[in-house]
C-alpha positions in Angstrom: -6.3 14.4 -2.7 -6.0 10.7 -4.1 -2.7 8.8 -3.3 -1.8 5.4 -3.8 0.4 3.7 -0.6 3.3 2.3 -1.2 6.9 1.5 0.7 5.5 1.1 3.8 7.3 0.1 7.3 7.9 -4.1 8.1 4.2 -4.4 8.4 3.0 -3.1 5.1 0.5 -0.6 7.2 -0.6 2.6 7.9 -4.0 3.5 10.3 -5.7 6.7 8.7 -9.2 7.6 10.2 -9.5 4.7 12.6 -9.2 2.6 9.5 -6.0 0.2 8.2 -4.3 0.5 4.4 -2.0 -2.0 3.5 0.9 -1.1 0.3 -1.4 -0.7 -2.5 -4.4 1.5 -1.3 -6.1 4.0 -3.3 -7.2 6.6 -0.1 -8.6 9.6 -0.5 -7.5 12.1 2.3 -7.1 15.9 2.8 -4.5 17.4 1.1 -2.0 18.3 4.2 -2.0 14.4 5.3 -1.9 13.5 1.7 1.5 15.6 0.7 2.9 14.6 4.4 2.9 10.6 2.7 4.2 11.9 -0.7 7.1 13.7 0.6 8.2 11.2 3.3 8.0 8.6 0.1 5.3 7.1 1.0 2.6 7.4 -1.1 2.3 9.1 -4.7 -0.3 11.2 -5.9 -2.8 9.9 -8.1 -3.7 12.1 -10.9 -4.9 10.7 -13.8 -7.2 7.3 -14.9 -3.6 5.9 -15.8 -2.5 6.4 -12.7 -5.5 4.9 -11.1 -5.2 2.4 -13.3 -1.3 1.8 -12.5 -2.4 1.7 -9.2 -4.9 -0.9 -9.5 -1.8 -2.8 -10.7 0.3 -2.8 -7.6 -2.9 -3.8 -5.9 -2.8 -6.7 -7.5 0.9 -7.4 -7.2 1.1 -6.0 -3.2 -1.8 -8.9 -2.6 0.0 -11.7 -4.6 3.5 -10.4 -2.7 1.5 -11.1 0.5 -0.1 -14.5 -0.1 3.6 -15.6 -1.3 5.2 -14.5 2.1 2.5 -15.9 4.3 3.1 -19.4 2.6 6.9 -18.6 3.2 6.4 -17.9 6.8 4.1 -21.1 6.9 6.7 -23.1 5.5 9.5 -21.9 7.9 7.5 -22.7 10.4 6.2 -26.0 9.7 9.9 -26.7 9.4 10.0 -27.6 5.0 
């Protein structure tokens, strides 16, 4: 089954199959693991080219969120 990630805990993560997915990912995994995300509210299923497509969209918009708060962390940091 094909889910897309999303609401994921303080560090935007989630290991599956020795590998990392950040808020965002399109991951293909069997079906048992895949409903376990989509009922905690995790993840949502993808079903459709729409969907992928929808999901292609939050990719976008989960890796501009993340450039904007490593520049805010930067900036706390350096002290501006």
């Amino acid at each position: 089954m094909k889910i897309v990630l999303n609401g994921l805990g303080p560090k935007d993560t989630v290991t599956f199959n020795k590998n990392i997915f950040r808020n965002g990912a399109i991951v293909e995994m069997p079906d048992d693991f895949a409903q376990a995300y989509i009922a905690s509210n995790l993840a949502v299923e993808v079903k459709s080219e729409a969907d992928e497509k929808e999901a292609e969209a939050l990719q976008k918009l989960e890796a501009k969120n993340i450039r904007k708060r490593k520049a805010i962390q930067e900036n706390i940091e350096s002290g501006e």
